[in-house]
N, C-alpha and C positions, 0 to 999 in steps of 0.2 A: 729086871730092868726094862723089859721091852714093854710090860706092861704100864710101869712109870712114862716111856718115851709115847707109847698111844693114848696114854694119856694126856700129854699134854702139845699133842697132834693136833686129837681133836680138838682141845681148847682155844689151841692155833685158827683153826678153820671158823671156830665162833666167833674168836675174834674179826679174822677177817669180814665174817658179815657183820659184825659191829664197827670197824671203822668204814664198809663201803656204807651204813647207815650215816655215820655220822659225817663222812666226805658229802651229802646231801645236803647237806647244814651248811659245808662251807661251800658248795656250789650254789647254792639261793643266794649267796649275798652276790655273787656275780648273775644271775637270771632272773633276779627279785624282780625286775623293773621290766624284765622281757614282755613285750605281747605283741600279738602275731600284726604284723600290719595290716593296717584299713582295707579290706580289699575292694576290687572295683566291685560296680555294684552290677549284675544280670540285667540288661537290657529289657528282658522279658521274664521271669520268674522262670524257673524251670517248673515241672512237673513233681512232685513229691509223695510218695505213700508211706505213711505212716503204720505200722506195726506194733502191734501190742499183743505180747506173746503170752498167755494164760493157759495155767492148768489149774483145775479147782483151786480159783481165789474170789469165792463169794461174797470174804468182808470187805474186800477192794474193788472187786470188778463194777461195780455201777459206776463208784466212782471214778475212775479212769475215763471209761465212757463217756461220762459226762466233763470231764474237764479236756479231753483230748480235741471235743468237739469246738471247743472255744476255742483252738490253734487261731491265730490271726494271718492269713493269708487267703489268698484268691480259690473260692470255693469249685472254680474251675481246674483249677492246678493243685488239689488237693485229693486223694485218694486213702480211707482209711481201714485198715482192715484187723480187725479182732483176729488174733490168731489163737482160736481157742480146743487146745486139746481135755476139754474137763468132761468128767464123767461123771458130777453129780449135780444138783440144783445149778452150779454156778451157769449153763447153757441159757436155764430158762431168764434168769436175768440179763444175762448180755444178750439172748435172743429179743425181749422187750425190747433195750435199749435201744438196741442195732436200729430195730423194727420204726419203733419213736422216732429216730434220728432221722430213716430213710423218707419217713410222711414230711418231713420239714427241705427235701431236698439236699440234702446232704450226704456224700457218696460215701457212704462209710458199709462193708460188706461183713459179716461175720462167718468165719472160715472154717471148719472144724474137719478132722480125720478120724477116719475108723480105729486107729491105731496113734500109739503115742512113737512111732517108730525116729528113732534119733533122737529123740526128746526135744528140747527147745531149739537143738540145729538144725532137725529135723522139720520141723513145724516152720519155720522163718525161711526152709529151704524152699520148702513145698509150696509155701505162700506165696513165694514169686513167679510162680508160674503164671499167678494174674496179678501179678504187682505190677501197676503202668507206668510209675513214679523213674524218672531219670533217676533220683535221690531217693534212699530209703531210713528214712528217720525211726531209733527201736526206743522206746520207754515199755519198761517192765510194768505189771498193774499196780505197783506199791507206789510209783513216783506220779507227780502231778505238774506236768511241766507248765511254766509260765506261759500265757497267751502267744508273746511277743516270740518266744525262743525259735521258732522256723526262721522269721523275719531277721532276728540278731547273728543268725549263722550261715543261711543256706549261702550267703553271699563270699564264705572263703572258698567255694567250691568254683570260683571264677578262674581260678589257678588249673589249669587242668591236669595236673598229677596229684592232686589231692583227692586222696580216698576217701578220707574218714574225717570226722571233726569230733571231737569228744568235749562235752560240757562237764565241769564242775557239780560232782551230788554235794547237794547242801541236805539237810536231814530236819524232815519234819515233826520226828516226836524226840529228836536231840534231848531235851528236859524230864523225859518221862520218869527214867531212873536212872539208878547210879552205871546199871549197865549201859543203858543207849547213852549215856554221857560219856561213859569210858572208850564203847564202839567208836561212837563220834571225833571222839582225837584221833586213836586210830586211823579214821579213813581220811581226817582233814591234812594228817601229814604225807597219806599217800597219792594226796589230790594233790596240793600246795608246795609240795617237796618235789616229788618221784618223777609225776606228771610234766608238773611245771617245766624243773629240772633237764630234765629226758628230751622234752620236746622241745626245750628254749636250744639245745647243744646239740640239736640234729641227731641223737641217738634213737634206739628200737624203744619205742612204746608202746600201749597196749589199748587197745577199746577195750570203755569196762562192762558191755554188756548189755547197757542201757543210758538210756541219755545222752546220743550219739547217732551219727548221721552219716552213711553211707554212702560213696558213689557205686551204682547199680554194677556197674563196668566192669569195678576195682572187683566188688566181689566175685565176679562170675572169672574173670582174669585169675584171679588168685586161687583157684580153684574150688572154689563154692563152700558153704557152709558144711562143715566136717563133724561129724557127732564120736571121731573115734578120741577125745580127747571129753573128759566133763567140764572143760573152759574152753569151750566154740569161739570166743570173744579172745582170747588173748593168741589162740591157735590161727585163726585169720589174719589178726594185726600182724605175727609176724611174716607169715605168707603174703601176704600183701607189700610190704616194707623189703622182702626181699624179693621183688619182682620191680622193685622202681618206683613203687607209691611213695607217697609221701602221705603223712596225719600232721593235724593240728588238734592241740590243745587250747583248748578258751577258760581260761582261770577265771575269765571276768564276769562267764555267764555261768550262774548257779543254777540246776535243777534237783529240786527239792526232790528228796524221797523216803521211806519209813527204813529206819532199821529193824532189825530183830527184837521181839519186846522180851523176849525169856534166854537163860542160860542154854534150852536145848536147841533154840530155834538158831542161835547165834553156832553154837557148835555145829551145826548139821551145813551152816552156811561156811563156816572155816573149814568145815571136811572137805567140801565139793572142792571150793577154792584152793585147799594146800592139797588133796589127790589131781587137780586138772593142772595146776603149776606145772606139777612135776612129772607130769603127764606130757607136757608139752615142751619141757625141757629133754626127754628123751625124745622125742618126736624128731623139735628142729633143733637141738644147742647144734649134734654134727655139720646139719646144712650150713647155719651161721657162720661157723667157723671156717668152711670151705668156702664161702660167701668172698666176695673182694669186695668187701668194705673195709674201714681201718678198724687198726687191733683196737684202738678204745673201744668202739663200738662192739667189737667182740666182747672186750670182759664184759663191758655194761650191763652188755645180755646176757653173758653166764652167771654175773650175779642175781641181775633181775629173773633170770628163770629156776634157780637152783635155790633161793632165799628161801621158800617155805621148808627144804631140807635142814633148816639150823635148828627148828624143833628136836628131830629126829638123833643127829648128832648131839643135841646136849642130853636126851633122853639116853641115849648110848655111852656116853660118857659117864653121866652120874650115877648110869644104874651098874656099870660090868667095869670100869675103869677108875672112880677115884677114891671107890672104899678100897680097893687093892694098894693100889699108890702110896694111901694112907698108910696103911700098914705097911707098907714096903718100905718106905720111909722112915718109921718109925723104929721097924728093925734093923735098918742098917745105916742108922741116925741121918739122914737125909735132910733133917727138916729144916734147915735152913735154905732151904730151896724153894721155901713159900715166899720169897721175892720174886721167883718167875710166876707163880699162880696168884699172884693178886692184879697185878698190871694188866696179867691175860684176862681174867675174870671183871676187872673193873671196864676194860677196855669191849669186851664181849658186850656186856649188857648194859654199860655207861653208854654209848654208841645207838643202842636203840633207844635209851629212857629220853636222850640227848634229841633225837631227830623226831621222837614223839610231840615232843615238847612244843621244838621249835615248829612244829606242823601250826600251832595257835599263836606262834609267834608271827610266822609268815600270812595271817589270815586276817592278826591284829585284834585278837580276841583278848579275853582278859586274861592277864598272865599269873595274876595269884592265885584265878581257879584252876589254872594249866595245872600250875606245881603242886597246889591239894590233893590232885587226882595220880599223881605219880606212883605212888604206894597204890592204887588200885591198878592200874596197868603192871604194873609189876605183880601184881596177883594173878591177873584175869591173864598176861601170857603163861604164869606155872598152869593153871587151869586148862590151858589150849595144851599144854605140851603130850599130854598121852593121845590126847584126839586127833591132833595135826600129826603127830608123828607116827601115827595107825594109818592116815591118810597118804603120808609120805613112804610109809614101806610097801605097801598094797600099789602106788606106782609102779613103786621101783621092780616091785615083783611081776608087776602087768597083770593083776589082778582088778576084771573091771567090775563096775556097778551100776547103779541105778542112779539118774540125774532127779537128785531129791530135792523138791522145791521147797523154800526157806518159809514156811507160812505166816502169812503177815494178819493183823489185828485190826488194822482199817484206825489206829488210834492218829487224833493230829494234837499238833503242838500246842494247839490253843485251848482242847479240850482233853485234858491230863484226865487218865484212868491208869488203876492198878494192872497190871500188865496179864492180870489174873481174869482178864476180857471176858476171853473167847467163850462160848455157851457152854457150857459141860454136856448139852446135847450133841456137840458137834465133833465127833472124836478125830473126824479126818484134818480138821484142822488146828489139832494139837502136836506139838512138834514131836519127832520120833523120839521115845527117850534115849536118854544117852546110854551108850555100852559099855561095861569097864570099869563099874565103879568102884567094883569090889579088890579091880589090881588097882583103881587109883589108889583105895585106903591101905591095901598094903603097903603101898609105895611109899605113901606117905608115913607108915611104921617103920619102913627101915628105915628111911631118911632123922626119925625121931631115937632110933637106936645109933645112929652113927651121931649125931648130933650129942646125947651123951658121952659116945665116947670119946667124938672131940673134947666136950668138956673137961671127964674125967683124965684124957691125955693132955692137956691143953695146948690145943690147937687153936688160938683161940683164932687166928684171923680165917679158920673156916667158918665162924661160928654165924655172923650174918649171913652169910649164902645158906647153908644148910638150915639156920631158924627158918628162912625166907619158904624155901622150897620146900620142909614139912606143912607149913604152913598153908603154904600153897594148897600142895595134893592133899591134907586134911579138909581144905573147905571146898574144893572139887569135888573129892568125893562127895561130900555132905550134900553140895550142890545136888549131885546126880542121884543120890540119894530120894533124900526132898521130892525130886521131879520124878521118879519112879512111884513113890508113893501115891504124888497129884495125882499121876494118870491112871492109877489102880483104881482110884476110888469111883 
């Protein structure tokens, strides 16, 4: 019995992040219309230095450079600095550029260390030591901000307990494939929902790391960029937020940037992101909660920091808890108790497919190609779930690693190429392949062994979730498969 009741504990707990997903849905219809007000405008422009944090990104790095420079603002009040920790050709190229840039008079410096020490907190930490800029504006080398975007924002910074301002990624190779189109919902609902959401209702939100603007102050106040977490960016937001700052969200200002063009480069990017979560959630969830802020504001953050753990939990669930159940069930005729497991199960996963959705809803994008791609989100999270939730136990365990850069393809929107780019010369920037593949195909065998036996018992209202999830971990593997071989040859 007790393994039937942890069974459907855990289902409990997915649940809950599947309605605190879908409470997001019904919080947009009251913050849809939020935006921050007009702010006064700086009498004098402040000082500003821009940052761009690079480790070997050869296919991107020119162009950053060169579009960064186009910022529109007062060439006197502007300070730019490559922060570049690469250790292969990529030097010599942003060395040019810097160089080119500097003969035209424009203050733009290129920084580099002996060491990658801290990794990208490290390097942005270090950088300030000659940063001059009041404000410190970070785009990563994959994003290409619009001219204008200093000029559209530096001006909520008139508020003087505002730390941070974070713009909307919009995504430039969005169309390339079915993956950057599937990515793309994804992050449109964690822009248009989460974001929105969070920061329309005064709760803790996060800088995403890039495309995002600084006060100097806030950071050094909040005690400086921290590398003991691999999300420096969410690990600040809340140190900062819990010192008195205050962030702004800008829904209105889009900064375009590349997603991940292949299934390993995307995984390597969900690992960093669901290991630093949860990394960060042991870190501050205690401070938070000892915090005197209101209790909403407490769960909000226990959800928002604990969310990348529902991987792991369902991984644990399905793997050691509901082929038992099953059986348990079955022997001491239980089964009529599959009215508690369909509500919990519809409600678990109906709750994200729901707030995916409406992310294209809240953007006003087209809604019949939203719902085509629903069936692929629902694939591409079974796909995440052994890799997110490898990410999320190695937190949990305090087991750390290596802040592994997401390698980007230099591909844009308007000039579609096979995602199959990158030069087979250039092995550094092929993504790490993925590990595990060989437990995902197992996984995917027992899932197809229980899946008959649902059959042959008829069980039948397991039978969509368990087709779903063989399915799943069969084309994952295959996936990691596939990309093992690419990179052999």
């Amino acid at each position: 019995m007790s393994i039937i009741a942890i069974h459907f504990a855990l289902l409990f707990i997915l649940c809950l992040f599947g309605l605190h997903r879908l409470s997001m849905v019904f919080r947009w219809f009251r913050y849809r219309k939020h935006q921050p007000a007009t702010p006064k405008e700086f009498a004098q422009l402040p000082k500003v230095t821009v940052q761009i944090p690079l480790y070997n990104e050869r296919m991107v790095a020119q162009r950053i450079v060169d579009s960064i420079v186009k910022l529109e603002y007062p060439h006197d009040k502007l300070q730019i600095q490559i922060v570049d920790d690469s250790n292969d050709d990529t030097c010599e190229l942003v060395a040019e550029r810097v160089k080119f840039y500097q003969q035209q008079g424009i203050d733009i410096e290129h920084v580099q260390r002996v060491n990658r020490q801290g990794f990208k907190a490290g390097a942005l930490k270090d950088a300030m030591d000659t940063a001059t800029g009041e404000f410190i504006a970070i785009f990563d080398a994959d994003f290409i901000p619009h001219p204008n975007t200093l000029l559209d924002s530096i001006h909520y910074f008139t508020q003087k307990d505002v730390a941070m301002v974070q713009l909307r990624w919009e995504h430039l190779n969005r169309r390339s494939s079915l993956l950057t189109k599937t990515q793309a919902i994804m992050l449109d609902a964690h822009f248009s929902l989460e974001q929105q959401v969070r920061s329309a209702s005064n709760m803790l939100f996060n800088f995403n790391g890039t495309a995002g603007i600084w006060r100097t102050s806030a950071i050094i106040d909040a005690g400086h960029w921290s590398a003991d977490t691999l999300t420096e960016d969410l690990d600040l937001s809340y140190r900062a937020q819990l010192k008195g700052w205050k962030m702004v969200y800008l829904n209105h200002i889009p900064c375009p940037g590349e997603l991940p063009a292949d299934m390993n480069a995307f995984k390597s990017q969900q690992y960093r992101w669901a290991k630093g979560g949860v990394q960060v959630m042991m870190k501050m969830l205690s401070t938070v909660w000892r915090a005197k802020i209101p209790l909403t504001k407490k769960i909000e953050s226990t959800f928002h920091l604990s969310n990348n753990l529902a991987y792991f939990v369902m991984l644990v669930d399905t793997l050691f808890f509901l082929v038992p159940s099953l059986l348990l069930r079955d022997k001491y005729d239980f089964l009529n108790i599959w009215w508690i497991d369909i509500p919990l199960l519809i409600m678990s996963s109906g709750g994200h497919l729901i707030y995916l959705y409406w992310g294209q809803i809240a953007l006003k994008r087209n809604k019949s190609r939203a719902l085509v791609k629903v069936p692929n989100l629902v694939m591409l999270g079974i796909q995440l779930a052994i890799n997110n939730s490898k990410a999320g136990l190695e937190a949990l365990m305090g087991r750390e690693s290596e802040f592994v850069r997401t390698p980007k393809t230099g591909e844009l929107q308007n000039d579609v190429k096979p995602v199959s780019i990158v030069p087979e010369t250039i092995k550094n920037y092929k993504a790490v392949a993925p590990k595990g593949a060989i437990f995902e195909f197992i996984i995917a065998g027992v899932y197809a062994v229980v899946l008959m036996w649902a059959i042959n018992h008829q069980h039948w209202f397991m039978l969509p979730f368990l087709l779903l999830l063989t399915i799943g971990f069969v084309t994952a593997a295959l996936h990691s498969f596939y990309h093992h071989y690419q990179l052999s040859k």
